[in-house]
C-alpha positions as CSV (number, residue, x, y, z in Angstrom):
1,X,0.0,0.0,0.0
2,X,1.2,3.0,-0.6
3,X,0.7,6.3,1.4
4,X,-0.2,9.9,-0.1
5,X,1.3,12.9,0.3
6,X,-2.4,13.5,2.6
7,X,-1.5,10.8,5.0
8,X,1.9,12.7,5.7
9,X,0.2,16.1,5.6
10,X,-2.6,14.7,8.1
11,X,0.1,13.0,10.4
12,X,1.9,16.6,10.6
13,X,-1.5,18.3,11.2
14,X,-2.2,15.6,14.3
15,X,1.3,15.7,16.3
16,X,1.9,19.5,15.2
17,X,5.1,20.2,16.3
18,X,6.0,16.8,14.8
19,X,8.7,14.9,14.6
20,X,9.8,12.5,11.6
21,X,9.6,9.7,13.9
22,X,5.9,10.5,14.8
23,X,4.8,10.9,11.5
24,X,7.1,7.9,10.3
25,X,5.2,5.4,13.1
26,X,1.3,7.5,12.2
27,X,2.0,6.3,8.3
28,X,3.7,2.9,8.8
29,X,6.8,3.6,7.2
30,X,10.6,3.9,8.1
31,X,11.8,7.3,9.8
32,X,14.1,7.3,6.4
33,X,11.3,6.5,4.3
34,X,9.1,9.6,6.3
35,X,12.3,12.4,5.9
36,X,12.3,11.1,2.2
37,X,8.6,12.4,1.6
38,X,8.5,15.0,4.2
39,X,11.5,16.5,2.4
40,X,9.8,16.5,-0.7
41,X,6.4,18.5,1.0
42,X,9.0,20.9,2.2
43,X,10.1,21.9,-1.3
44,X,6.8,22.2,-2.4
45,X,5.6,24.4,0.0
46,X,3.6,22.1,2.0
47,X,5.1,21.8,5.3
48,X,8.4,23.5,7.1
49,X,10.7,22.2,9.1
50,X,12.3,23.7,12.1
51,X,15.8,22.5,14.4
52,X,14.2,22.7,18.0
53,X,17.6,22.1,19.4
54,X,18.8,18.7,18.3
55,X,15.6,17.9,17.0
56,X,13.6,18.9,13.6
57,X,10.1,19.8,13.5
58,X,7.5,19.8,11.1
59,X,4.6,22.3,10.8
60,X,2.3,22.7,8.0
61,X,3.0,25.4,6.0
62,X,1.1,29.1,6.2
């Protein structure tokens, strides 16, 4: 099964800050396999990314 670019949108929405790991284990996929896609939002507009320290954050975009 494949997930859309909706479930990772809707996983960002839910844990908002979230992390790639919580968005990796809300889809049921990898934490690589989450950066991969969330990466991809992030250069088209869809979400941002922020370093909280050592972490990243993901927010949906404005």
């Amino acid at each position: 099964m494949t997930r859309s670019d909706e479930d990772y949108i809707e996983a960002v929405k839910k844990h908002s800050p979230a992390s790639t790991r919580e968005v990796a284990e809300e889809v049921g996929v990898t934490r690589q396999g989450a950066d991969y896609r969330l990466r991809k939002l992030e250069s088209e507009g869809q979400v941002r990314s922020e370093r909280i320290g050592n972490s990243l954050a993901w927010f949906l975009s404005k």
